[in-house]
N, CA, C and O atoms as CSV, one atom per row, in Angstrom:
chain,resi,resn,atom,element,x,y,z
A,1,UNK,N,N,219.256,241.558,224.632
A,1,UNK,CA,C,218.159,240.756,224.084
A,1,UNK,C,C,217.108,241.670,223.462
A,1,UNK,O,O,216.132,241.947,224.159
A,2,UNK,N,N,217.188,242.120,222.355
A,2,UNK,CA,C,216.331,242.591,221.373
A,2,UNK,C,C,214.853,241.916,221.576
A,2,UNK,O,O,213.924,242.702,221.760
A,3,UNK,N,N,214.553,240.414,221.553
A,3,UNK,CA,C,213.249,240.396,221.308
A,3,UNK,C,C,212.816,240.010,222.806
A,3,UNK,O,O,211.636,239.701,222.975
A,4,UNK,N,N,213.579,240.006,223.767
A,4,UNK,CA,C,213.034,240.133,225.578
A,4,UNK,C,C,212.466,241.534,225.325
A,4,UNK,O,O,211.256,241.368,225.481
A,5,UNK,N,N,212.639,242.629,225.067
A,5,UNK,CA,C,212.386,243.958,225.193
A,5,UNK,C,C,211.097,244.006,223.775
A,5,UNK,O,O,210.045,244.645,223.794
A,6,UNK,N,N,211.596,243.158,222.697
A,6,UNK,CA,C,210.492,243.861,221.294
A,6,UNK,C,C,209.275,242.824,221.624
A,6,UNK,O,O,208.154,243.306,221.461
A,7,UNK,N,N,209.339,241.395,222.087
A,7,UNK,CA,C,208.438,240.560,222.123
A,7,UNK,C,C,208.372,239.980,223.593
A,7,UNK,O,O,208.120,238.820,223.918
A,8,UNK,N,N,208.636,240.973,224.339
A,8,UNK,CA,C,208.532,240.399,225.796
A,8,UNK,C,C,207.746,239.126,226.333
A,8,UNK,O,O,208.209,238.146,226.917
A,9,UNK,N,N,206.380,239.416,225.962
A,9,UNK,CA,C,204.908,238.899,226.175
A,9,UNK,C,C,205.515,237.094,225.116
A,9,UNK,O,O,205.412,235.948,225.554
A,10,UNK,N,N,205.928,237.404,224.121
A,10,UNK,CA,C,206.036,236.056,223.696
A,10,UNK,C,C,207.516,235.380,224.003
A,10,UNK,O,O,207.956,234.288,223.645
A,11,UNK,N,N,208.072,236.338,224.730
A,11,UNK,CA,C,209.553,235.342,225.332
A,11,UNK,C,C,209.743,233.882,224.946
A,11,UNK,O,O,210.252,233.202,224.055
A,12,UNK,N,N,209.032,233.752,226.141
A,12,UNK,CA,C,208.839,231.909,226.190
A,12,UNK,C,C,208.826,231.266,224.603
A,12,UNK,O,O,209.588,230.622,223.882
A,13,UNK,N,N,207.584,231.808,224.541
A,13,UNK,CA,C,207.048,231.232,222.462
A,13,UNK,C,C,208.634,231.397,221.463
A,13,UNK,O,O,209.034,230.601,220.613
A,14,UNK,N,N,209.296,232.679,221.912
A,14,UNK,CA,C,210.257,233.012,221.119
A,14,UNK,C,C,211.548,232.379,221.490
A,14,UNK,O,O,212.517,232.814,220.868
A,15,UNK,N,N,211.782,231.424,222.390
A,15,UNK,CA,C,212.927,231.515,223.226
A,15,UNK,C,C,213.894,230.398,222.366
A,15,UNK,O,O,215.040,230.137,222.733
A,16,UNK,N,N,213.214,229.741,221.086
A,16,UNK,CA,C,214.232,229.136,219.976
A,16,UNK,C,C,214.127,230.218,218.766
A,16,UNK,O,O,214.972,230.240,217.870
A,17,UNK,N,N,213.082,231.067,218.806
A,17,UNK,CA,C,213.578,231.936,217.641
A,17,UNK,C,C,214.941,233.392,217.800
A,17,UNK,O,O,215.687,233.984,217.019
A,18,UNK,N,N,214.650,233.429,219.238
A,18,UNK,CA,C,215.713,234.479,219.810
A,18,UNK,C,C,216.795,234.332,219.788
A,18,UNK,O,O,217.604,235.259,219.843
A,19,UNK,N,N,217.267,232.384,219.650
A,19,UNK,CA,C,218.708,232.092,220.069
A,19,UNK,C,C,219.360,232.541,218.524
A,19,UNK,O,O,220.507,232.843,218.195
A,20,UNK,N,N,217.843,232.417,217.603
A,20,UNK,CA,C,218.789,232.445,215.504
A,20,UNK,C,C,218.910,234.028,215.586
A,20,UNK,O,O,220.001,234.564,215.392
A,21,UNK,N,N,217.727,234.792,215.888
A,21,UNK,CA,C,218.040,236.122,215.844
A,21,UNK,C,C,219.496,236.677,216.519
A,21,UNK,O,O,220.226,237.523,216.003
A,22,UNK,N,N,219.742,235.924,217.907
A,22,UNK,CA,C,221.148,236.879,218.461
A,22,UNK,C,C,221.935,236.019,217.583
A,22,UNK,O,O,222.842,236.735,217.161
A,23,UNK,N,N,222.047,234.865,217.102
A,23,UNK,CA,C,223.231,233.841,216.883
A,23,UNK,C,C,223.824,235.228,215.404
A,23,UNK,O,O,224.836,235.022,214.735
């Protein structure tokens, strides 16, 4: 997980943008 580690702090906020980034 690239943005658990680059955007830790916004996880949560990111946690539908993370699924397009790994997809």
């Amino acid at each position: 997980m690239l943005i658990d580690s680059h955007c830790h702090l916004d996880f949560e906020d990111f946690n539908e943008d993370r699924d397009a980034v790994l997809a």
